[in-house]
Steps between C-alpha positions, in 0.01 A plus 500: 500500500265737271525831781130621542338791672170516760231560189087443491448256312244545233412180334463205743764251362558319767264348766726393817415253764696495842451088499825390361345173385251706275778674305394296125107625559572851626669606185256675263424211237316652234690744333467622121790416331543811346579782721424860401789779588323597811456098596848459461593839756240313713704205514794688537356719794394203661848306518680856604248519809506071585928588460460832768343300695615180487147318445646158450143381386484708245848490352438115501162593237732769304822306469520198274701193646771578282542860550853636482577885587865668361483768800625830465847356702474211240442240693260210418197433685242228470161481651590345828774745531291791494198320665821418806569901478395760693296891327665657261499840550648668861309689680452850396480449127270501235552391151306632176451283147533682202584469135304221418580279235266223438537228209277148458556212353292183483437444877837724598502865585887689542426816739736710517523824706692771750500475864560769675546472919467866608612598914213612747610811338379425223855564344649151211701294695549248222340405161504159358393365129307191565378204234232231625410205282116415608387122337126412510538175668231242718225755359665811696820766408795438672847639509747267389786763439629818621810724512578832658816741362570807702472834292831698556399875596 
């Protein structure tokens, strides 16, 4: 499961409706199919805050059907087993992207980046190096790919 942290979101991605039967319809349909850097931290930003909080309507519109995560304890997840999950992050802890690292291809974007969960302190607790695969698919980005490797400190 991609960890996430409590952020604003700046570009409105994702349009969630609590009716479970409109799930298709409230995903934002008309998307560009090429994302600019800033579109793509969007979309990132967007799945870290539907993860905090487990928003299961809105992971539904960011995760592709096929989605597969390599966590940072390498396990395998699918959709349903991080739409079955509970948040992410406990209680107390706030993580920070950095690093950015964004490459396209036709209708494929690899992100890559540095997460950094920090204590109420403020103070690292951990850092992991992340990779998300996003696909333009059904005329909207989706994740269909992501892995998480802790950063030894």
């Amino acid at each position: 499961m991609k960890l996430a942290s409590a952020v604003a979101i700046s570009l409105c991605i994702i349009t969630v409706s609590t009716s479970a039967g409109a799930q298709r319809s409230s995903c934002a349909p008309a998307m560009h199919k090429t994302m600019s850097d800033s579109a793509v931290v969007a979309f990132e930003t967007a799945w870290a805050a539907a993860a905090v909080a487990h928003d299961t309507a809105a992971l539904r519109c960011v995760l592709a059907n096929n989605f597969v995560d390599t966590s940072w304890q390498g396990a395998l997840r699918t959709r349903r087993d991080v739409l079955a999950s509970g948040p992410v992050t406990p209680s107390g802890l706030t993580q920070h992207f950095s690093d950015w690292r964004i490459d396209r291809f036709d209708g494929t974007v690899i992100v890559r980046g540095l997460n950094t969960v920090t204590g109420a302190d403020g103070k690292p607790v951990s850092a992991l190096r992340f990779t998300d695969v996003l696909r333009y698919l059904d005329g909207r980005w989706q994740a269909v790919a992501a892995q998480e490797t802790p950063v030894r400190q």
